[in-house]
C-alpha positions in Angstrom: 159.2 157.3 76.8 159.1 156.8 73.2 158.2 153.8 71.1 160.1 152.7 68.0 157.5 152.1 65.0 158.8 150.7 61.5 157.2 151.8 58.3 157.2 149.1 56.0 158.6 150.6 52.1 156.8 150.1 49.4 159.3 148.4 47.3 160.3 144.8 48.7 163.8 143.2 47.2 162.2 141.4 43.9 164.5 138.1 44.4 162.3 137.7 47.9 158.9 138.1 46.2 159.7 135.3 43.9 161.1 133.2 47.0 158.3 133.6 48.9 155.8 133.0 45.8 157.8 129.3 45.0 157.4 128.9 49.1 153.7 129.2 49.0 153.1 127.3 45.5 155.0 124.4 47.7 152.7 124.8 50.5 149.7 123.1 50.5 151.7 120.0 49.1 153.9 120.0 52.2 151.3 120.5 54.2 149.4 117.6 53.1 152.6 115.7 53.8 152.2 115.9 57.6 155.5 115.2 58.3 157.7 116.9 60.1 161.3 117.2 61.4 161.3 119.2 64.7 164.3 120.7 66.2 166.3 118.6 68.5 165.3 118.8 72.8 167.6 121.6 74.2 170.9 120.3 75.9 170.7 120.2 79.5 174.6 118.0 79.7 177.9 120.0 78.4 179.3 118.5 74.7 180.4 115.3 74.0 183.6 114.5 73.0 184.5 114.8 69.5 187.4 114.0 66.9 189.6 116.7 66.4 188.6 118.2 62.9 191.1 117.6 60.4 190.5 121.3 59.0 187.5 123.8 58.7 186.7 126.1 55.9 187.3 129.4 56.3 184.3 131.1 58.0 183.9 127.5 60.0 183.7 127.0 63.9 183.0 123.7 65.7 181.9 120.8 63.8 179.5 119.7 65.8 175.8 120.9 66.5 173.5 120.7 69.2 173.1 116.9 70.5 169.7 115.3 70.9 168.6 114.8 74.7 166.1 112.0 74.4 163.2 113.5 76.5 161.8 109.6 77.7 165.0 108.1 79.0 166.9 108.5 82.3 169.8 109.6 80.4 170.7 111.7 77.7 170.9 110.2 73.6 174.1 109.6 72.6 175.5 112.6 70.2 174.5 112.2 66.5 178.0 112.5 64.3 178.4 115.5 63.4 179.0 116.4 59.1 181.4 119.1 58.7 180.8 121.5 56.1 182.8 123.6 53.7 181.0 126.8 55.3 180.0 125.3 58.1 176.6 125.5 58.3 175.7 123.1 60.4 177.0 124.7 63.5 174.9 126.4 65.9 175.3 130.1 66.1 174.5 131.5 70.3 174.3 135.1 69.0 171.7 134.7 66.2 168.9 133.0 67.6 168.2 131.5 71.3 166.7 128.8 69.8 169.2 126.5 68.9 169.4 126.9 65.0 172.0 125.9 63.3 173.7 128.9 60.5 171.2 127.0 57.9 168.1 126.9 59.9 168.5 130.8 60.6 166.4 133.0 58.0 169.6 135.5 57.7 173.1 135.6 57.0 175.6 134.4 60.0 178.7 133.3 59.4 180.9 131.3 62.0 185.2 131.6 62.0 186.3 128.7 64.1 189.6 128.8 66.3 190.9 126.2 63.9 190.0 128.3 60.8 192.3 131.5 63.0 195.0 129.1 63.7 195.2 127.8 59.7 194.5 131.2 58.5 197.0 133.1 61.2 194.6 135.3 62.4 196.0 136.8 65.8 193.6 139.2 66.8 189.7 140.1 65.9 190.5 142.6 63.7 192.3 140.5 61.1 188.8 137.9 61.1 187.0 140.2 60.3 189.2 140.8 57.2 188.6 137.4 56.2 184.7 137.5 56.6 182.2 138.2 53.9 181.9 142.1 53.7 183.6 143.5 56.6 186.6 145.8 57.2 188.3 146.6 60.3 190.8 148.9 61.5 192.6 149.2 65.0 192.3 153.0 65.0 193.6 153.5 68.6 190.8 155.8 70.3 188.3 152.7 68.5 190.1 149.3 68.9 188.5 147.1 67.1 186.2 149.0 64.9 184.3 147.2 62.2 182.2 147.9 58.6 179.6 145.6 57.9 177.1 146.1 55.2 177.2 150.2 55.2 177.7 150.6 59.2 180.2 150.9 61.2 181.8 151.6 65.0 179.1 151.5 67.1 176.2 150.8 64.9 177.7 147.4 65.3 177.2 145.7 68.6 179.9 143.7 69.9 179.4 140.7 72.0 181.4 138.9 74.4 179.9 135.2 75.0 176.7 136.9 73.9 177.0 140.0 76.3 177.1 143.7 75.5 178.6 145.9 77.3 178.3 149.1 75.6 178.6 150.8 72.3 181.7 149.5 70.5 183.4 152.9 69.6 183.2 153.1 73.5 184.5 149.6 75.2 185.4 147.6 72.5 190.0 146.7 72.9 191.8 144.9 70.5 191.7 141.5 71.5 193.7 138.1 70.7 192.4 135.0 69.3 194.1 132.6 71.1 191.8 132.0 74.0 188.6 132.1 71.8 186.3 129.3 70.6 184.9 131.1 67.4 183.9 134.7 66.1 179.9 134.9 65.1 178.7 137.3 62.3 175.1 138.1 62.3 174.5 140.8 59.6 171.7 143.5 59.8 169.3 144.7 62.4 170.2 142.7 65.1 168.2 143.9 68.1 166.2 141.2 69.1 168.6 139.3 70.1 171.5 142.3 71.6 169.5 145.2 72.0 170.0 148.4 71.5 172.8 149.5 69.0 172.8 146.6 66.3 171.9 148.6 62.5 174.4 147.2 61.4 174.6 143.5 63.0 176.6 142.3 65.8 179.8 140.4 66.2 180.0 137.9 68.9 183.2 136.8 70.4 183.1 133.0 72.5 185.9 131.8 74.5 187.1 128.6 75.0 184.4 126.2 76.6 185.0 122.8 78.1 184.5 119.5 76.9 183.4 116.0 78.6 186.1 113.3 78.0 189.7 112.7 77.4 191.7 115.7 78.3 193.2 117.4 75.2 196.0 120.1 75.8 197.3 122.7 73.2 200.3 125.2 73.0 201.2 127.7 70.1 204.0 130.3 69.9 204.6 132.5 67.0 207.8 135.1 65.8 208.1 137.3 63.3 210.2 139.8 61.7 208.7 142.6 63.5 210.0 141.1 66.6 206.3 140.4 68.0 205.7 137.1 69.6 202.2 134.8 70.7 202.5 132.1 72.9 199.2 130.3 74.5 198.6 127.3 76.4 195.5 125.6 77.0 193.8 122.6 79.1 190.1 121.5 78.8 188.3 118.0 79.6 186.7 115.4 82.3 188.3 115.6 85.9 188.2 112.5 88.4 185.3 114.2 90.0 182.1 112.4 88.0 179.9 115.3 85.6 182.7 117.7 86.3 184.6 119.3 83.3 186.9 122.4 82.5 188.5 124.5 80.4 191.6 127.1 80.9 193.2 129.1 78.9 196.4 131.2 79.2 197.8 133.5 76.1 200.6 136.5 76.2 201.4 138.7 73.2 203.4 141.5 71.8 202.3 142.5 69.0 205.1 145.4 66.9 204.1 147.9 64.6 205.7 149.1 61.3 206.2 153.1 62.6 208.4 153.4 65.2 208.1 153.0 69.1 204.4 151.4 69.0 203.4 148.1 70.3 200.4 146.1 71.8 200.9 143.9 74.3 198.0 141.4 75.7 197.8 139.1 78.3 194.6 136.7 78.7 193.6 134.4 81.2 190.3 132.4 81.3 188.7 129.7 82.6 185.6 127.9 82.6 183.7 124.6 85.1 180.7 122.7 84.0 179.5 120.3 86.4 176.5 117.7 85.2 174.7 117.8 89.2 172.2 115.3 87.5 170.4 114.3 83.6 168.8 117.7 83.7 170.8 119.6 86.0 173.6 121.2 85.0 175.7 124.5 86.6 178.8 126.3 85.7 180.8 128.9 86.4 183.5 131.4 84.2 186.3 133.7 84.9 188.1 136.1 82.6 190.8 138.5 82.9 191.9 140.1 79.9 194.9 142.9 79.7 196.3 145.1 76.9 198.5 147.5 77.0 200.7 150.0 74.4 201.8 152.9 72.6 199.5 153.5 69.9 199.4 154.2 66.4 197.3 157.4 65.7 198.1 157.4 61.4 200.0 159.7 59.2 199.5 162.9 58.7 197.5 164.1 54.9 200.2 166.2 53.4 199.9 168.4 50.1 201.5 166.6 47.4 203.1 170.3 46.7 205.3 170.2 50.0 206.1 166.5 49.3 207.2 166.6 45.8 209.4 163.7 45.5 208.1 161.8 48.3 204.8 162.3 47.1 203.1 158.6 47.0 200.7 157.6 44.3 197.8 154.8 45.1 197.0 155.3 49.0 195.1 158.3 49.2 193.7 160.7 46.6 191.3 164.0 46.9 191.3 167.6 47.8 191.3 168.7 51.9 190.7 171.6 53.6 191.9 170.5 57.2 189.3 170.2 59.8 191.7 170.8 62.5 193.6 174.4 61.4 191.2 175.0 58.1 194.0 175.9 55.9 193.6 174.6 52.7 196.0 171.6 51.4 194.8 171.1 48.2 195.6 167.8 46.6 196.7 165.4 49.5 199.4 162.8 49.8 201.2 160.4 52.3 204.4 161.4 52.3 207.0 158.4 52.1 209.3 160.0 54.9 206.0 159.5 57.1 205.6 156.2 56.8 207.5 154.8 60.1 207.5 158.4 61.8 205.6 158.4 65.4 203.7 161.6 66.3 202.5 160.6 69.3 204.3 162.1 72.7 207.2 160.0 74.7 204.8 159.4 77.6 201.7 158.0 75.8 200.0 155.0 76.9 197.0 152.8 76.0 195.9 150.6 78.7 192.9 148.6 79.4 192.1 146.0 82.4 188.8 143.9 82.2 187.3 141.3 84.0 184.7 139.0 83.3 182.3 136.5 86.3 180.0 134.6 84.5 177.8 132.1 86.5 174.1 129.9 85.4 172.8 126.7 85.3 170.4 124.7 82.8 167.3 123.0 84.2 165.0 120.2 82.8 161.6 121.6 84.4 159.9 118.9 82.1 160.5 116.5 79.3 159.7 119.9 77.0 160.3 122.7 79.2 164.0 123.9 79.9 165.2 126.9 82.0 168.5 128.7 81.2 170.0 131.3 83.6 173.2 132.9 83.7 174.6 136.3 86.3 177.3 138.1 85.3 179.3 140.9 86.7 182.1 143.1 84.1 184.5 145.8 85.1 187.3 147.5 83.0 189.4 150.2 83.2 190.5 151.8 80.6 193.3 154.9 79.8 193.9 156.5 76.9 197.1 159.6 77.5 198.5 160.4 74.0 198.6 163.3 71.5 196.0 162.0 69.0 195.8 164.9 66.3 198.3 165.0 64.1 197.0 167.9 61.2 199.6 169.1 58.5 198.9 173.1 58.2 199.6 174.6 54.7 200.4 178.1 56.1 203.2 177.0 58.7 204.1 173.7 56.7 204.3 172.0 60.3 202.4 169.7 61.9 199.9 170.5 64.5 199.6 168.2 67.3 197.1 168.3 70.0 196.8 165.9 72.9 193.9 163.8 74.9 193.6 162.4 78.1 190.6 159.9 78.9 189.9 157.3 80.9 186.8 154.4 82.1 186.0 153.1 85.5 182.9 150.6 84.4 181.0 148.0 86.2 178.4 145.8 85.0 175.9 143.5 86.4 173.2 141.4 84.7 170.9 138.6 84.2 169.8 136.6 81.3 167.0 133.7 81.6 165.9 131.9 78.8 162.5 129.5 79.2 162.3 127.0 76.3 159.2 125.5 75.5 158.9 122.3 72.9 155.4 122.3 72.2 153.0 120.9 69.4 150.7 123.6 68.1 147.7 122.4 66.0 149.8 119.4 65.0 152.4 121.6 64.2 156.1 121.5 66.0 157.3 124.3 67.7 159.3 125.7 70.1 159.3 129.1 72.1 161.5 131.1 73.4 160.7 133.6 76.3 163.8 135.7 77.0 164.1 138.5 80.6 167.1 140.2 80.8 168.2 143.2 83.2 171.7 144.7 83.8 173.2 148.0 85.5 176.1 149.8 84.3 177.7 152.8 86.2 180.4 154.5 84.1 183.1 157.2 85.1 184.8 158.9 82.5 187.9 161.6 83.6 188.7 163.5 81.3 191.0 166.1 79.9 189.5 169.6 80.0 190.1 172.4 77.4 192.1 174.2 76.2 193.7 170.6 75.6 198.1 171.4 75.5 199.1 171.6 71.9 201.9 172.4 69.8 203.7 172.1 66.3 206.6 170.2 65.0 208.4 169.4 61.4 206.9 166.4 59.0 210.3 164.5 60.1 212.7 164.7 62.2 211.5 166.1 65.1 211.2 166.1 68.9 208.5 163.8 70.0 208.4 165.6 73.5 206.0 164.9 76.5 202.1 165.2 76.8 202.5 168.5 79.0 200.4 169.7 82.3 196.9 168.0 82.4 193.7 169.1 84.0 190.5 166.7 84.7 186.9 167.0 84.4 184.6 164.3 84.9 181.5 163.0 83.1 179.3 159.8 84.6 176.8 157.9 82.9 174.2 155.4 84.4 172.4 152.6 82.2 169.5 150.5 83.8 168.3 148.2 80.9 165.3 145.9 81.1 163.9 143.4 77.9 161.6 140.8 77.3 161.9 139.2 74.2 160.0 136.0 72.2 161.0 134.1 69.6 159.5 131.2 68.3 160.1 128.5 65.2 156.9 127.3 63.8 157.5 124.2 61.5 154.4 124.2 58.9 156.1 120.9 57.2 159.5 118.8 57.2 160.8 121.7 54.7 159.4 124.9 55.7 159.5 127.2 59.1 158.3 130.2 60.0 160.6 132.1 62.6 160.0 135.5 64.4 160.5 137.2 67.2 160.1 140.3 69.5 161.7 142.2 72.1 160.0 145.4 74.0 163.5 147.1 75.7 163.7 150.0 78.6 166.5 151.7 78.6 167.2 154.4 81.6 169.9 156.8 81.1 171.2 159.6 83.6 173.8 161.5 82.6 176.0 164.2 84.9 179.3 166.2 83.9 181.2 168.6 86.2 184.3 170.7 84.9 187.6 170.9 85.9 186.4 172.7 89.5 183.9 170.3 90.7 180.7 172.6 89.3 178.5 170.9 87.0 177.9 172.5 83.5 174.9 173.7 82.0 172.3 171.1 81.2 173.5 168.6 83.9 172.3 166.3 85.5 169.8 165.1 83.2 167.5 161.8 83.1 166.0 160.3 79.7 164.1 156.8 79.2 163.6 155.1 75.8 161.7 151.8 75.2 161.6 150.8 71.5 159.8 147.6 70.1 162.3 145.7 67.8 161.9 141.9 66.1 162.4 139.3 63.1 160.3 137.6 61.1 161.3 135.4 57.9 161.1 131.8 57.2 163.2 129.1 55.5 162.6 126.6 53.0 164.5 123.5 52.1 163.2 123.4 48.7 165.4 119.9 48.2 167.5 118.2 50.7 170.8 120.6 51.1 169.0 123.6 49.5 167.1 126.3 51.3 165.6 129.2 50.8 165.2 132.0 53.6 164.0 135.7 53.7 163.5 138.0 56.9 162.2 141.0 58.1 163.7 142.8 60.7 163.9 146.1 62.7 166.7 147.7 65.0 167.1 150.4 67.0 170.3 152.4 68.8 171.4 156.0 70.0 170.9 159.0 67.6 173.9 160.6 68.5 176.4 158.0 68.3 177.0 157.0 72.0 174.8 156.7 74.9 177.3 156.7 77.3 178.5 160.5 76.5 174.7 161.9 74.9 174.6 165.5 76.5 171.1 167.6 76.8 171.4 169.5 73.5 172.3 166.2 71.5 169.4 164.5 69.6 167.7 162.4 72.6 165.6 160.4 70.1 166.7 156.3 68.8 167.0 155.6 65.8 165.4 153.3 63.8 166.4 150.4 61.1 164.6 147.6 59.1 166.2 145.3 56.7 164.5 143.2 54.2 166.8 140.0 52.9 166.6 137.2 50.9 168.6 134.5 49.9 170.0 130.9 49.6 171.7 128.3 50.8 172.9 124.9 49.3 175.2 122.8 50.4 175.4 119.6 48.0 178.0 117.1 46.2 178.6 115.5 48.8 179.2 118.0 52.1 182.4 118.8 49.6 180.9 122.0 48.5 178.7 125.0 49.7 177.9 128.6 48.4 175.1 131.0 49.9 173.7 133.5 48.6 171.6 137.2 50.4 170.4 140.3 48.9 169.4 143.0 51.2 168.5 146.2 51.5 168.2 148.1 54.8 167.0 151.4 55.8 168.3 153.7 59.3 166.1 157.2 60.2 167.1 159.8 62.0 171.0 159.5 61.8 173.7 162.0 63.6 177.0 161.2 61.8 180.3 162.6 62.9 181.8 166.1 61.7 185.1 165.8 63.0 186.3 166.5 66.3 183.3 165.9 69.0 180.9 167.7 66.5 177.8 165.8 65.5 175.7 166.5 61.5 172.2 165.6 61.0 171.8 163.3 58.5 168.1 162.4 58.0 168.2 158.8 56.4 170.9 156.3 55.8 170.7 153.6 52.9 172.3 150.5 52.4 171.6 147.9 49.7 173.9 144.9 48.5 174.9 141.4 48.0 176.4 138.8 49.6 178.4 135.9 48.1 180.1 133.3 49.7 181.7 129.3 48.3 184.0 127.0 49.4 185.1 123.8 47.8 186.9 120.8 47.8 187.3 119.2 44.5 189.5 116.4 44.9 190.9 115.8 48.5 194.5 118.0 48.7 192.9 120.6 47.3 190.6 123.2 48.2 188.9 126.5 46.8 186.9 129.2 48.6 186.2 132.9 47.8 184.0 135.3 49.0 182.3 138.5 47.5 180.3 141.7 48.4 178.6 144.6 46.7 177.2 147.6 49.1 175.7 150.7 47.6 175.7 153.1 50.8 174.4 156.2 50.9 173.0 159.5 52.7 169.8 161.1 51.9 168.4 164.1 53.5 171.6 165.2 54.9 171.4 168.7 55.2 173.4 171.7 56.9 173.8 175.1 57.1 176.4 175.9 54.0 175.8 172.6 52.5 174.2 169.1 51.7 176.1 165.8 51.5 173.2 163.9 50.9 173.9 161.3 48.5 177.9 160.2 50.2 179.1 157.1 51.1 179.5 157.1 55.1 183.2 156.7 56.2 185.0 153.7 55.8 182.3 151.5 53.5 183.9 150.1 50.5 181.1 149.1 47.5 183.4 146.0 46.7 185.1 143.7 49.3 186.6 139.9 47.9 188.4 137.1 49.3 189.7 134.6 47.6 191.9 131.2 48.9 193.3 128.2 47.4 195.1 125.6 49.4 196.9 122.1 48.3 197.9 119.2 50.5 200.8 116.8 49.5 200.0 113.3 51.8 203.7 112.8 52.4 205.1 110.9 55.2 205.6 114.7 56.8 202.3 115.9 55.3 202.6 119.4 53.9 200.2 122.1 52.9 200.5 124.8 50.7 198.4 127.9 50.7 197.8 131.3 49.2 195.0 134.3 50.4 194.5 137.6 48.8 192.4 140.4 49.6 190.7 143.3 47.8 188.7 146.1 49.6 187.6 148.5 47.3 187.6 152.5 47.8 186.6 154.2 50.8 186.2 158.0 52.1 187.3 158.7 55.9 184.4 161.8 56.3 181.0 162.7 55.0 182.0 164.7 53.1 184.0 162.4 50.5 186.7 164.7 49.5 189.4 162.6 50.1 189.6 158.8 49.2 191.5 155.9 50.9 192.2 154.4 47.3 191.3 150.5 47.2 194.1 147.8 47.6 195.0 144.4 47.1 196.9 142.2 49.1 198.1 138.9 49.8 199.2 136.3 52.3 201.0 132.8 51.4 202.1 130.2 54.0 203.3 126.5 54.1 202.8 124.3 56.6 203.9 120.8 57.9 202.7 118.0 60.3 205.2 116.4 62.1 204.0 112.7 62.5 203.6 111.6 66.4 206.2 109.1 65.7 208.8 112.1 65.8 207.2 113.4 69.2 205.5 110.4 71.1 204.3 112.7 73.7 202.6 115.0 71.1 199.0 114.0 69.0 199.5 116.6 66.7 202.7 118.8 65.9 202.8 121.6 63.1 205.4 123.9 62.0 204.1 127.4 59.5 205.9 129.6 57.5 203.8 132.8 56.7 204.3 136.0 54.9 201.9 138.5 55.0 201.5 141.2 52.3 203.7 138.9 50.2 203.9 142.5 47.5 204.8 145.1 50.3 201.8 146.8 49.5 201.5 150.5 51.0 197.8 151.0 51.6 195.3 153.0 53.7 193.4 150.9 56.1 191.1 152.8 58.0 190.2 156.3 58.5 188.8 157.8 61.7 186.1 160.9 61.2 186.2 162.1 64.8 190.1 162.6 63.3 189.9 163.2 59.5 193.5 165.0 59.3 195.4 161.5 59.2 194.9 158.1 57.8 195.8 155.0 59.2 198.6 152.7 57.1 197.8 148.9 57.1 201.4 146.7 57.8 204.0 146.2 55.3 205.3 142.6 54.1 206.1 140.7 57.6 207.5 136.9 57.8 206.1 135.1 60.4 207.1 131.0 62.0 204.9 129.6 64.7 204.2 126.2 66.1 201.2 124.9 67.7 201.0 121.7 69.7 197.7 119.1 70.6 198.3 115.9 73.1 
């Protein structure tokens, strides 16, 4: 076993210092105030019912925040309202604390996307949230669904969460998944480990279905066209059945979802439901099921081509650089996309891209005491998952064809766990706090099949060519199985009404064996093999509401995940060591004028050791350290009542150091995929007619990006934008319906041809983001 230790640097981000320094001036003031504002008694009861917001702010998710239980009386207080604001800080955030902070009460940057802010915005799957959120990229690269950039990381130094659940590294089990049966998308940025383990450098995105709701049932369909002939539809149910305490939500969504290049397509189909039932005042159980499908024929990029062979159809503005190919080494010299390549499929006839999952989710919530609360929930997960497609797609210089090479892979995975959560309000030297002692366990066995080599290849013209089949296929076999056990703290101290301190810790074992047998049965050299880790990660920061609606926050925190990219296929040679990560961050808060506007503000600058980056292929590179160190800007406002303003901004200087190799060094280069300047910017205006209409207009600027380590070739940075008009049809027109609207959208209004995303494991092609599209929908609410 081996321990994760953080070495604190010897520089700390100056803007901190002088936050802390005006926090302690204010202290012994405050303290001699003795007054305090403790967090609200943990919910035992599901949600009251609320008014249906009238609109969030982009980056917002439910309006309301945890409800006081009054601790004395038989029955639970009655739901403070809840103020909605333009960032929506005021909403509690599951995956960035377990104890019941709201996004301002947290001492680090979370942001919340609500499903109103998707609907308004169009987002249809996680991948275009993200594109909307402060600082992160995304691109639906096929053998990595899903795959994010946040702050300087990316794939799987990101965890991703599903209701607060990981199931594995994200470059492993993440899919691309559609919005329409989910609650909200959380943001936690940096180290995240305390609260997901093992594999958050980066931070974590957490995705949260649908929950129900206690009173009136509300109802809700949506259905969507545009002129790639792809379609949404969803309906969903959620409220208070005729049995007393009892309450439910379900949710039912189908998609097909068509690209731009010819013969590719996603289609999903999601169905998921959820019971609460209130047993007593401080009883309360529940119970979820999910089953989620997609399946496709994928989009693997276009080829790099030398803008010698393309001549005229040579394209200026998407890529730039000089490449050697990784795949057939010939040399291509300066690199284009070619404009013929644009809609042209390389992948084989047969391909597919198929994933099944399944989600049980069971707990309850317990009043032991007026201040003591216990939280359990069980859950089981299994997928499977099939990738059959010719994935490399390499021009070579000496033949002027295009290699191909195909892939077979597929996952059989089953998961069990447990998570219990005791919360303890307590009064420490006549000081709130409250305490929260977290045990969690799970098992995961994985089976991966597998194509063995020599994997069947061939070579075909830039256009016009014979797509042809994925040709004979032979299967070896790798397993991996993951017992994980943590027990984590994490407490809120509140020194005075304006100032906490918050920490936490979590001590993790993680218990790996590891077996792969070839294409005969016989297991290869190295195999089976066992290896244990157990590192110490955790948080400590504080926040300070200097003035009412202004507050200050800075945080320590450490993380830890795999040195070789991914547990689940970490062979006996690789690197068996974590890696570690600390962040220091700073910044501000302020929401004021009202609850009409709100900005926040973080600097931060984090630190990973002992990094293994990808080298194309399945190859691995040591790179000793990896630097990140940026900014974080974020307002929204409403000036007069049809109109309203929000932008976002971030900086990120990423970086290498100590990356060194035999015949070279790229210490110093930006990892794949990280931009140093992602913005978004929105302005909307209302006209209160009798059929009220909205006008709206987003853009989007991600600045320059590399798709290897070694920088030699540049996705060049873009800008794009979306507009879109809507209208609410009054319930006069439609008795039976509360609410009724009907959108116009057209995304990539200037038909911008752009590189979205580049995969290093396949550096030989580039992935194209989606020219201009026109989409209608209509959603409906009784």
């Amino acid at each position: 076993m081996s321990s994760i230790r953080n070495v604190r640097p010897r520089r700390f981000p100056l803007a901190s210092v002088a936050f802390t320094l005006l926090a302690v001036v204010d202290l012994p003031a405050a303290l001699a105030q003795q007054a305090r504002e403790p967090l609200p008694p943990v919910e035992v009861s599901p949600a009251q019912p609320r008014k249906p917001a009238a609109r969030d702010a982009p980056g917002t998710r439910r309006a309301a925040v945890r409800r006081p239980v009054a601790s004395a009386a038989p029955k639970p207080a009655a739901p403070a309202a809840a103020v909605q604001t333009p960032l929506n800080s005021n909403v509690v955030a599951e995956s960035a604390s377990r104890l019941g902070l709201t996004v301002r009460q947290t001492p680090a940057t979370v942001e919340v996307i609500s499903a109103e802010t998707m609907r308004e915005q169009g987002y249809r799957t996680v991948s275009e949230v993200a594109q909307g959120a402060v600082g992160v990229t995304s691109g639906d690269n096929p053998a990595e669904p899903s795959a994010f950039s946040m702050r300087g990381f990316t794939n799987s130094q990101i965890n991703t969460l599903y209701n607060g659940i990981k199931i594995g590294p994200q470059n492993m089990t993440s899919r691309i998944v559609d919005t329409a049966n989910l609650e909200a998308v959380e943001f936690l940025k940096g180290p995240a480990s305390l609260i997901s383990g093992e594999g958050a450098a980066g931070g974590a995105i957490n995705f949260v279905t649908k929950q129900p709701h206690t009173g009136a049932i509300r109802n809700e369909a949506d259905f969507s066209y545009d002129s790639l002939n792809s379609f949404r539809a969803h309906y969903g149910s959620g409220g208070s059945t005729n049995v007393r305490g009892l309450d439910y939500r379900f949710d039912i969504s189908r998609s097909s979802l068509n690209g731009f290049v010819d013969d590719t397509y996603t289609r999903t189909f999601d169905v998921s439901g959820q019971l609460n039932y209130r047993i007593s005042d401080g009883l309360k159980v529940w119970g979820a099921i999910e089953y989620r499908e997609d399946r496709g024929k994928a989009y693997w990029g276009a080829p790099l081509v030398p803008i010698a062979f393309s001549g005229s159809h040579a394209t200026t503005g998407i890529v730039s650089g000089n490449y050697v190919s990784n795949y057939n080494n010939t040399n291509l010299g300066a690199i284009t996309i070619d404009d013929r390549t644009f809609n042209t499929n390389y992948n084989v006839l047969d391909n597919r891209n198929v994933a099944q999952e399944v989600w049980l989710r069971g707990g309850f919530e317990l009043k032991l005491a007026p201040d003591l609360t216990l939280k359990s929930q069980a859950y089981g997960y299994g997928a499977e998952r099939t990738w059959f497609n010719n994935e490399v797609e390499a021009f070579n210089s000496t033949t002027n064809l295009v290699d191909r090479e195909r892939f077979y892979v597929a996952h059989s995975q089953r998961l069990v766990g447990n998570i219990t959560d005791l919360i303890w309000d307590a009064n420490v030297a006549g000081f709130d706090n409250r305490l929260v002692t977290t045990l969690s366990s799970s098992f995961l066995d994985f089976v991966r099949p597998g194509a063995a080599f020599p994997f069947p290849n061939d070579s075909v013209p830039l256009v016009n060519f014979d797509r042809g089949f994925y040709g004979p296929l032979t299967i070896q076999r790798q397993t991996a199985r993951i017992d994980n056990e943590a027990l984590s703290f994490e407490d809120r101290l509140k020194l005075t009404r304006s100032f906490a301190l918050i920490g936490g810790l979590r001590v993790e074992h993680i218990g790996l064996d590891r077996n792969w047998t070839d294409k005969t049965g016989l297991e290869k050299a190295g195999f089976p093999f066992t290896k244990d880790w157990a590192p110490v990660t955790g948080r400590i920061g504080y926040t300070w509401e200097a003035v009412p609606g202004l507050t200050f926050f800075s945080q320590y925190a450490t993380g830890a995940d795999i040195a070789a990219n991914n547990i689940f296929l970490l062979g006996p040679t690789q690197p068996l060591d974590l890696t570690t990560a600390r962040t220091y961050e700073t910044g501000v808060k302020h929401l004021f004028w009202d609850n009409r506007a709100e900005w926040s503000f973080s600097a931060y600058d984090i630190l990973r050791k002992n990094v293994y980056a990808a080298a194309g292929g399945q190859a691995l590179n040591i790179a000793g350290r990896q630097e990140s160190k940026g900014v974080e800007l974020a307002a929204s406002v409403r000036p007069i009542e049809p109109l309203r303003l929000w932008g976002n901004i971030a900086y990120v200087d990423a970086r290498y150091a100590d990356y060194n190799f035999v015949g070279g060094s790229f210490s110093g280069n930006t990892p794949p995929n990280v931009p140093r300047i992602v913005a978004n910017a929105g302005a909307s205006y209302r006209f209160f007619t009798p059929w009220p209409v909205e006008l709206g207009i987003v853009g989007r600027h991600v600045g320059d990006r590399y798709n290897t380590d070694a920088n030699t070739v540049t996705m060049n940075a873009y800008t794009v934008g979306d507009v879109y008009a809507f209208v609410d049809i009054p319930k006069t027109v439609f008795n039976a319906v509360d609410q009724a609207r009907l959108t116009f959208r057209v995304r990539n209004i200037t038909d911008k041809r752009y590189a979205i995303w580049g995969d290093p494991f396949y550096p030989d092609q580039i992935l194209l983001g989606a020219p201009r599209t026109y989409e209608i929908s209509a959603a409906f609410k009784w």
